[in-house]
C-alpha positions in Angstrom: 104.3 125.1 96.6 101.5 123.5 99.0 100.8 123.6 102.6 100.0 119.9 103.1 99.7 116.5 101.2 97.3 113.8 101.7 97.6 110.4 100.4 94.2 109.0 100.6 92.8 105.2 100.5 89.8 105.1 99.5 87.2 107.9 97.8 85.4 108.8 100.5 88.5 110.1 102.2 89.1 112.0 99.5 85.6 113.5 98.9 85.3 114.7 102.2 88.7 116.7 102.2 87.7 118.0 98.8 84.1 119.3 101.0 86.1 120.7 103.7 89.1 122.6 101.9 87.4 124.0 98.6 89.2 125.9 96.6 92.3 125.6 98.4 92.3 121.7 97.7 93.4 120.2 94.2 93.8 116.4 93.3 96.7 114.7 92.6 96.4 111.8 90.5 99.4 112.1 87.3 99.7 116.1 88.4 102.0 116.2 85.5 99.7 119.7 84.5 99.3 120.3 87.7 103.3 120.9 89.4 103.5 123.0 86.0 100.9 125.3 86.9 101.4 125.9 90.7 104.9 126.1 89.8 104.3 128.9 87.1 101.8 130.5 89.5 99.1 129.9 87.2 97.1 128.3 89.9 97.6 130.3 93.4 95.9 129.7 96.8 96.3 126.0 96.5 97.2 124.4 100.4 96.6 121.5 100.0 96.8 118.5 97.9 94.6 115.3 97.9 96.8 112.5 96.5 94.3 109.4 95.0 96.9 107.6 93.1 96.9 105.0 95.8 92.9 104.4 95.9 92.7 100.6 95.1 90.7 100.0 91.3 90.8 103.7 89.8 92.9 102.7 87.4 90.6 100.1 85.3 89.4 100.2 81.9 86.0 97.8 82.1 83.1 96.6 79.7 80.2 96.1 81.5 77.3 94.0 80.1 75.2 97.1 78.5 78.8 97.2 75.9 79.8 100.5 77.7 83.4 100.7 78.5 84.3 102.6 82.2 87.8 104.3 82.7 88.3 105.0 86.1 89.9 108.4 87.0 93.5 106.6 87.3 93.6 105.1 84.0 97.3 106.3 82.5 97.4 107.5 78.7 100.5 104.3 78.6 97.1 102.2 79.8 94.9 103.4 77.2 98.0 102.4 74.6 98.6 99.2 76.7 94.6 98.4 76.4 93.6 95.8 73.7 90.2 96.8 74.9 90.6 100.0 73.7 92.7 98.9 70.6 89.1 96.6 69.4 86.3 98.8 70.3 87.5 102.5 70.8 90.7 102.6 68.6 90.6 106.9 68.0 90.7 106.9 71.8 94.0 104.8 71.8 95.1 106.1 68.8 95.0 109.9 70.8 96.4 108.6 73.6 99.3 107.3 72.0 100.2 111.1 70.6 100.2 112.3 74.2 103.5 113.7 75.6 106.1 110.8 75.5 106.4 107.4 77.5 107.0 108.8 80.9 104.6 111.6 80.6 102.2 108.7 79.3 102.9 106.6 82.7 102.0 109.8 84.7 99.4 111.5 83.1 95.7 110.6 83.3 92.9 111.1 80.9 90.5 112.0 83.6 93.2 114.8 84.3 93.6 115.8 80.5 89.7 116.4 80.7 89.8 118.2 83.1 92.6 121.0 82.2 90.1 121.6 79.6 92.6 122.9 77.0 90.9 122.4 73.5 94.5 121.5 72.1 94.4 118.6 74.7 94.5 115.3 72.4 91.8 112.6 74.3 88.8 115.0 74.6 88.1 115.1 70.5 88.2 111.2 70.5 85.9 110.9 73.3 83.5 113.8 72.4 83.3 111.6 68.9 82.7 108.7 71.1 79.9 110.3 73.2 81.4 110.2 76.5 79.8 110.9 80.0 82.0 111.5 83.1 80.5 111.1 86.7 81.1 113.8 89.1 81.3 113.0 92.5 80.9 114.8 96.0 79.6 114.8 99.4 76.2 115.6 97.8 75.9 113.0 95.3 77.1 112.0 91.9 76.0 113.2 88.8 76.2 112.6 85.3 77.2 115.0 82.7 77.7 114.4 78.8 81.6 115.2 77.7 79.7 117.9 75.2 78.5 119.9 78.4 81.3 119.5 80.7 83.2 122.5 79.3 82.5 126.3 79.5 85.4 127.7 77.9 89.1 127.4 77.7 90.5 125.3 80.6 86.9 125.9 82.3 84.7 123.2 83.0 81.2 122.7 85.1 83.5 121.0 87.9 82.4 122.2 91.3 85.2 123.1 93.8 84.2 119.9 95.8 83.9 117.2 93.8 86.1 114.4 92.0 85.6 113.0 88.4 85.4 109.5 89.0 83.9 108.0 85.9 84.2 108.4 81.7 81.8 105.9 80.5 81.1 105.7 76.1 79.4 103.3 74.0 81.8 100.7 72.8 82.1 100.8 69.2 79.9 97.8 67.0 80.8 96.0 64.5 79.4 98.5 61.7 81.0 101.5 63.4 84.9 102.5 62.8 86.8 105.6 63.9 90.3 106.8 63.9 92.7 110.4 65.3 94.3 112.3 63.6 96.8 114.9 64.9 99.4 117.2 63.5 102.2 118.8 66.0 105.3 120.8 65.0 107.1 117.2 65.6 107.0 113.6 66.2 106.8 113.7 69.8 106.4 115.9 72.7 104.0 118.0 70.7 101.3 119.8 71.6 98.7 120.0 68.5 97.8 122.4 66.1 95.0 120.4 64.9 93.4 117.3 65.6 90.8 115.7 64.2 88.6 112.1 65.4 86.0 110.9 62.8 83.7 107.8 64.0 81.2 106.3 60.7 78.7 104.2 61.7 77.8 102.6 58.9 74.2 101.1 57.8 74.4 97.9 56.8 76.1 95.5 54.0 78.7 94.4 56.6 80.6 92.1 53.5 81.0 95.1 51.4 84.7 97.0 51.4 84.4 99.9 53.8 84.8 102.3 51.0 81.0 101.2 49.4 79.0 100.7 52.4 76.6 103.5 53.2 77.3 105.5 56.1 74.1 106.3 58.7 75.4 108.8 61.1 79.2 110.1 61.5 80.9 112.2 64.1 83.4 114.7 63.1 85.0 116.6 66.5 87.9 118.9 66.0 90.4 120.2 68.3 93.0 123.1 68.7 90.8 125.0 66.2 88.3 127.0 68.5 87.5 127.7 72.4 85.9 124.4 72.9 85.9 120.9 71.1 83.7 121.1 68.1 81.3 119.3 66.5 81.6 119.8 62.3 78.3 119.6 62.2 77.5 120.2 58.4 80.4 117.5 57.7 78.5 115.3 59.9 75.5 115.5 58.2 76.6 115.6 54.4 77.8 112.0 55.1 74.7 110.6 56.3 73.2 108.6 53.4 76.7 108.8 51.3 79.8 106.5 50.6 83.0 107.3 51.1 84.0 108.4 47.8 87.3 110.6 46.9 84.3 113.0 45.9 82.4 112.8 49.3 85.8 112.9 51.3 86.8 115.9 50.0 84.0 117.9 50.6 83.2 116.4 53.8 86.9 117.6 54.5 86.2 121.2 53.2 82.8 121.1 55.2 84.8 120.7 58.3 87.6 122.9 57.6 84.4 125.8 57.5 83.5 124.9 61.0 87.1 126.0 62.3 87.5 129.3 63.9 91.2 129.4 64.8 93.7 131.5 66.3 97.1 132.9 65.2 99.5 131.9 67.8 103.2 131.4 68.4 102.5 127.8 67.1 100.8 128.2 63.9 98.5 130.8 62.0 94.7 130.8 61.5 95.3 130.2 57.7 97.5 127.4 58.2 95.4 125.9 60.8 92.0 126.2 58.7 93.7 124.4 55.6 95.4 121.6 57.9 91.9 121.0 59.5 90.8 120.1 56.1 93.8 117.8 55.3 93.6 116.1 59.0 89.7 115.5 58.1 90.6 113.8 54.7 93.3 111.8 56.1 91.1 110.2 58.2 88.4 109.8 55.6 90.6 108.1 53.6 92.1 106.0 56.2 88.8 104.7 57.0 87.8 104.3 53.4 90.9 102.2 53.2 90.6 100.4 56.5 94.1 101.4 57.2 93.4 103.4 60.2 95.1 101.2 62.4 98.0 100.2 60.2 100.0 103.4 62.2 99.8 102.2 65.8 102.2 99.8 67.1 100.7 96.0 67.9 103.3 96.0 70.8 103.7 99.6 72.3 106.9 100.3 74.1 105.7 101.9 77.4 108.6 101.9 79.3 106.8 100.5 82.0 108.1 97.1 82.3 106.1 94.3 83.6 103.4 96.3 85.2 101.5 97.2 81.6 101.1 100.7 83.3 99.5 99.7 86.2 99.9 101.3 89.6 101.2 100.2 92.7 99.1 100.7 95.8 101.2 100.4 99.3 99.7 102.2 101.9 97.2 100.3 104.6 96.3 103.9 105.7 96.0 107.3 104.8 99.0 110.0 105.6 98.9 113.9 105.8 102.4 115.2 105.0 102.9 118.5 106.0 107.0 120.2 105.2 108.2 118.3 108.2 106.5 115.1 107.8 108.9 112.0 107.4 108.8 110.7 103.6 110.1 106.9 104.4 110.7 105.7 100.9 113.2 103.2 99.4 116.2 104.4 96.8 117.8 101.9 95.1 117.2 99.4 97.3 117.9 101.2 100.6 115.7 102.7 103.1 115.5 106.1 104.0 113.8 108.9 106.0 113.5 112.2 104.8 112.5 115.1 106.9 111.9 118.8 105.5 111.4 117.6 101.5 107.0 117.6 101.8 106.9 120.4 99.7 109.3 119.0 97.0 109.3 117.6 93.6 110.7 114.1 93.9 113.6 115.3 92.0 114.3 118.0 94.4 114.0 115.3 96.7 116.6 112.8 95.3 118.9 115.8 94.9 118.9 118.0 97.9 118.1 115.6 100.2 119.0 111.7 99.4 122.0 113.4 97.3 121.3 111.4 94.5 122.7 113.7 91.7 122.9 111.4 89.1 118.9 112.6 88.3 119.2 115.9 86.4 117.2 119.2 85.8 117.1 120.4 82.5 113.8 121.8 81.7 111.8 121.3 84.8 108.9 121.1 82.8 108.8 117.1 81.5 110.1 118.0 78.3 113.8 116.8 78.5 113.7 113.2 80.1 117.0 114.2 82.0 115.2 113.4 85.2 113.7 110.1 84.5 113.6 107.5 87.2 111.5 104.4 88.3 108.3 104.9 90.5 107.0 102.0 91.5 109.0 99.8 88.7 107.4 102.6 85.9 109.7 105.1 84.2 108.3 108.9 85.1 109.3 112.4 84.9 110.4 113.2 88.4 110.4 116.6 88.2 106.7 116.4 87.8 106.4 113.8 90.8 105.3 115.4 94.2 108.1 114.2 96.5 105.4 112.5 99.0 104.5 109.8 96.5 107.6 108.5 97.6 106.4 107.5 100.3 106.3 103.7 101.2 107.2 103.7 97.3 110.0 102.0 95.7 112.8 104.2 93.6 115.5 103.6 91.0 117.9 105.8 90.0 121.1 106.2 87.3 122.8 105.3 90.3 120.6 102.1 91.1 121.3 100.5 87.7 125.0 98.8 88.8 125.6 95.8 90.2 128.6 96.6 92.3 131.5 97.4 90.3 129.2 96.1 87.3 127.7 98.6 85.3 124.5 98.2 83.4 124.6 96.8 79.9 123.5 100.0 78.6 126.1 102.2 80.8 128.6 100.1 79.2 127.3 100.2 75.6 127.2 104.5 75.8 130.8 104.1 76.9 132.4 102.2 74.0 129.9 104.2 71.2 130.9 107.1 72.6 127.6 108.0 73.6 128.0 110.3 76.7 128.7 113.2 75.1 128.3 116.4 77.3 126.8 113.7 79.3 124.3 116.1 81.4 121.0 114.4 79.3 122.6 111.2 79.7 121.0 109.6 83.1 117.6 110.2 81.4 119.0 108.7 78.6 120.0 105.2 80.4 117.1 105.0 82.4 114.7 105.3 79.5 117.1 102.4 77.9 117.4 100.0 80.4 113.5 100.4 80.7 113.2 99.8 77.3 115.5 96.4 77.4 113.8 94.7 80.5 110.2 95.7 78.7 111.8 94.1 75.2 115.1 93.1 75.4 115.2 92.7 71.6 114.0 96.0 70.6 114.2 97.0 66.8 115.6 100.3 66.1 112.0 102.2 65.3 110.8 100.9 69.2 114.6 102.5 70.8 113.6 106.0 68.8 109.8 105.9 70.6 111.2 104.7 73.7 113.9 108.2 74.0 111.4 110.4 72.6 110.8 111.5 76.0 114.8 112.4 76.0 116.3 115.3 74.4 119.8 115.3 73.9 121.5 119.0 72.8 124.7 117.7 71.5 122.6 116.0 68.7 124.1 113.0 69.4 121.3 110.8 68.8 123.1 108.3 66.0 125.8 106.8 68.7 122.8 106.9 71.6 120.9 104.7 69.5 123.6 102.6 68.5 124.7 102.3 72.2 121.3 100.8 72.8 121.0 98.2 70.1 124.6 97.1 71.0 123.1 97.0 75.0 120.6 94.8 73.3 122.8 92.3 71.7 125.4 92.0 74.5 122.2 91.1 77.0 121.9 88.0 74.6 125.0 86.8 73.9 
C-alpha cells in the first residue's frame, strides 16, 4: 500500500519529510481513516508514510494560564473520555468523543486526525466549532493559525497545505456561567456513524444562584453536523436566544429555528425529511438538557477504555528515527518473545501476526475496524489491528489471544466462555476475549452496563451476546474468589 514508512522522533523530522515528499507523503498518527482509504483506493499516489505516534508530548491535553486548553495532535478520542479536564471545562467535546467508533477505535483514533478527514458527519468538529477552536498548522515555512470555522472548504477538503502538520487545537475553556453539551443520533448504540449531531454552548449573563432554566442567556452557539457540506452555524437559533430563558417556549423554537438552517441529503443512511425533523429534536434535547442541568447525567464518571493502566496514553520507545521500506526488519515483541520480521513493511499488523509471526488466533472479519475480531494489545492498549500499520510494531510490545495463557492455564475469561458456552462459531471470539480480559485488568469488578460498552467494539453473528456477557461477569467473580 506504501513505498516506505518512517517512524519519526521529534517534529522537525517529520516536517522536513513532509517538505520533501509532498503529496506522496501522509501522516500516520491513529491512521484508523487512513489504512481504510488507501486500502479502498480512495487515496492513490501515497509512498510514503510519516509515522509521529512516537514524538514525545503530542499526546497532551493542557490549560495554560490565559484558561485555553491545548490538545496536541496525538490526543486519542479514549483521552478526551479519560480527561477530567475535558469532563469540567469542555464537557460537549468529551461528550462527542465518547460517541466515536468503539473503545479500540477510541485508543487509535485522534481528533487532530478526525479534523482533518473533514467529513461533516465526523462527531468532534461540531463540539469544537461550538467551542471556537483554532488549530496550528505547521511546516518548514512557519506555523500559522487558523480558526476551526475556516479550516474547511468542502466535504473532506480543508485549507491544509500538502507540507505541513496540524500540531495544535487550542479553545477557550468554558467559565463558570457557560454550559454545553452533544448530542448525536446513529442508526445504533455504537459503531455509528451520525445522521445528525448537534453541540449547543449558552453562556449565560449573570445570576449565577438562579436554576439554569431562569438565568438569562448572553450569547449561545448552536453548530450542527451531518446536515450540510460543512459544519454549520444555526445562526438564527443562535441569535433568538440571546436575551431569553430557557423556557419550553424558547426551546422549541430555538429547535425549529435550527432545524431551518439544515440542508440535508437523502442517502443510504437516512432521508432529508427525516434528517431535517431529527435536527430539530437533537436541538431540543440538548436545550432541555441544559435547562435541566442533566447534560452530563449520560456520560459515565468512570469510562471503560479498555486501555488498562495507561489512561490512553502512548508509549514512546524508539531513541531514533527508522525508515522501513518492504524489506526492512520489524523487531517487535509477541507475547513476550522477540522476533524479526523481514518482508511484512507494507502490512497491516494483522497481516503481520498472521502471515508472518503465524499467530492465527487474530482474525479478519471486516477489515474495516467494525467487527473487533482482530483486537490485540499495542503497547498494553487494546486496538484494531487491522487498522495498525505493521511497522508500529516495531520496538513495540504485542499481546495476542494466544498471549493470554499462562502455560497450560487459560485466562479467566477463556475459561468462563468455555463453561457458558460462549464460543459459539467461535471465529468473533479472540476479539471477544481480548476486549474482556482488557476490560477485567482495567476494572476487575465490572457491572454488566460497563461489559456491554467494553464489546461494543465486537460483533458477534451467531447473536450470542447473552452467554458472552455472562461468561464475562462469571470471569469477574472467579478473579475474586
Amino acid at each position: 500500500m506504501w513505498q516506505e514508512y518512517n517512524s519519526v522522533t521529534s517534529v522537525d523530522e517529520a516536517i522536513q519529510l513532509l517538505a520533501k515528499r509532498g503529496a506522496k507523503a501522509r501522516v500516520v498518527a491513529g491512521a484508523t481513516d487512513l489504512i481504510l482509504e488507501l486500502e479502498r483506493k480512495v487515496r492513490t499516489g501515497i509512498e510514503t508514510l510519516i509515522d509521529i505516534t512516537r514524538v514525545p508530548g503530542l499526546d497532551l491535553i493542557t490549560l495554560d494560564q490565559a484558561e485555553m486548553i491545548h490538545l496536541g495532535p496525538l490526543v486519542t478520542h479514549n483521552q478526551c473520555v479519560g480527561s477530567k479536564l475535558l469532563f469540567e471545562r469542555a464537557f460537549p467535546l468529551a461528550a462527542a468523543a465518547w460517541e466515536v467508533g468503539a473503545p479500540q477505535i477510541r485508543n487509535r483514533g485522534t481528533v487532530a486526525g478526525n479534523l482533518i478527514t473533514a467529513s461533516p458527519a465526523n462527531d468532534t468538529i461540531s463540539p469544537l466549532m461550538a467551542l471556537g477552536a483554532q488549530v496550528k498548522l505547521t511546516s518548514a515555512r512557519g506555523d500559522r493559525i487558523i480558526p476551526l470555522a475556516e479550516f474547511y472548504r468542502g466535504v473532506r477538503k480543508t485549507v491544509m497545505a500538502e507540507d505541513e502538520l496540524l500540531t495544535d487545537i487550542q479553545f477557550p475553556a468554558l467559565q463558570p456561567n457557560q454550559r454545553g453539551t452533544f448530542i448525536k443520533l446513529g442508526l445504533r448504540n455504537a459503531q455509528a456513524i451520525s445522521l445528525v449531531n448537534a453541540s449547543v454552548l449558552l453562556t449565560f449573563a449573570d445570576e449565577e444562584s438562579a436554576p439554569i432554566s431562569e438565568r438569562t442567556i448572553e450569547r449561545a452557539a448552536v453548530t450542527l453536523g451531518a446536515v450540510a457540506p460543512l459544519i454549520i452555524h444555526a445562526v438564527e437559533a443562535e441569535e433568538y436566544l440571546v436575551g431569553k430563558t430557557l423556557s419550553q417556549e424558547n426551546i422549541e423554537q430555538a429547535a425549529r429555528l435550527a432545524q431551518a438552517a439544515a440542508t440535508p441529503i437523502d442517502d443510504i443512511r437516512s432521508s432529508a425529511e427525516y434528517r431535517s425533523e431529527m435536527v430539530r429534536v437533537c436541538v431540543r434535547r440538548g436545550l432541555r438538557a441544559l435547562a435541566k442541568e442533566e447534560e452530563k447525567s449520560h456520560f459515565p464518571q468512570d469510562p471503560v477504555l479498555l486501555s488498562g493502566k495507561r489512561n490512553g496514553k502512548k508509549v514512546n520507545g524508539l531513541t531514533h528515527s527508522i525508515e522501513h521500506d518492504r524489506q526492512t526488519t520489524i523487531e517487535t515483541t509477541i507475547n513476550g518473545k522477540e522476533y524479526r520480521i523481514k518482508g511484512a513493511g507494507h502490512k497491516t499488523l494483522l497481516r503481520m501476526l498472521r502471515e508472518d509471526a503465524g499467530l492465527i488466533g487474530t482474525k479478519e472479519g471486516c477489515a474495516e475496524g467494525e467487527c473487533g475480531a482482530c483486537t490485540v494489545y499495542l503497547d498494553g492498549i487494546a486496538v484494531m489491528s487491522c487498522l495498525v500499520p505493521a511497522p508500529r510494531a516495531h520496538h513495540a510490545q504485542i499481546v495476542t489471544v494466544e498471549g493470554l495463557t499462562q502455560g497450560e492455564q487459560l485466562h479467566p475469561v477463556q475459561q468462563a466462555f468455555i463453561e457458558e458456552g460462549a464460543v459459539q462459531c467461535g471465529y468473533c471470539t479472540p476479539g471477544f476475549i481480548m476486549s474482556a480480559a482488557k476490560l477485567l485488568e482495567e476494572k476487575p469488578q465490572p457491572t454488566r452496563l460497563e461489559i456491554q460498552q467494553a464489546i461494543t467494539g465486537n460483533l458477534c453473528r451467531c447473536t450470542g451476546y447473552y452467554s458472552i456477557v455472562r461468561a464475562i461477569e462469571k470471569a469477574s467473580k472467579s478473579g475474586s474468589d
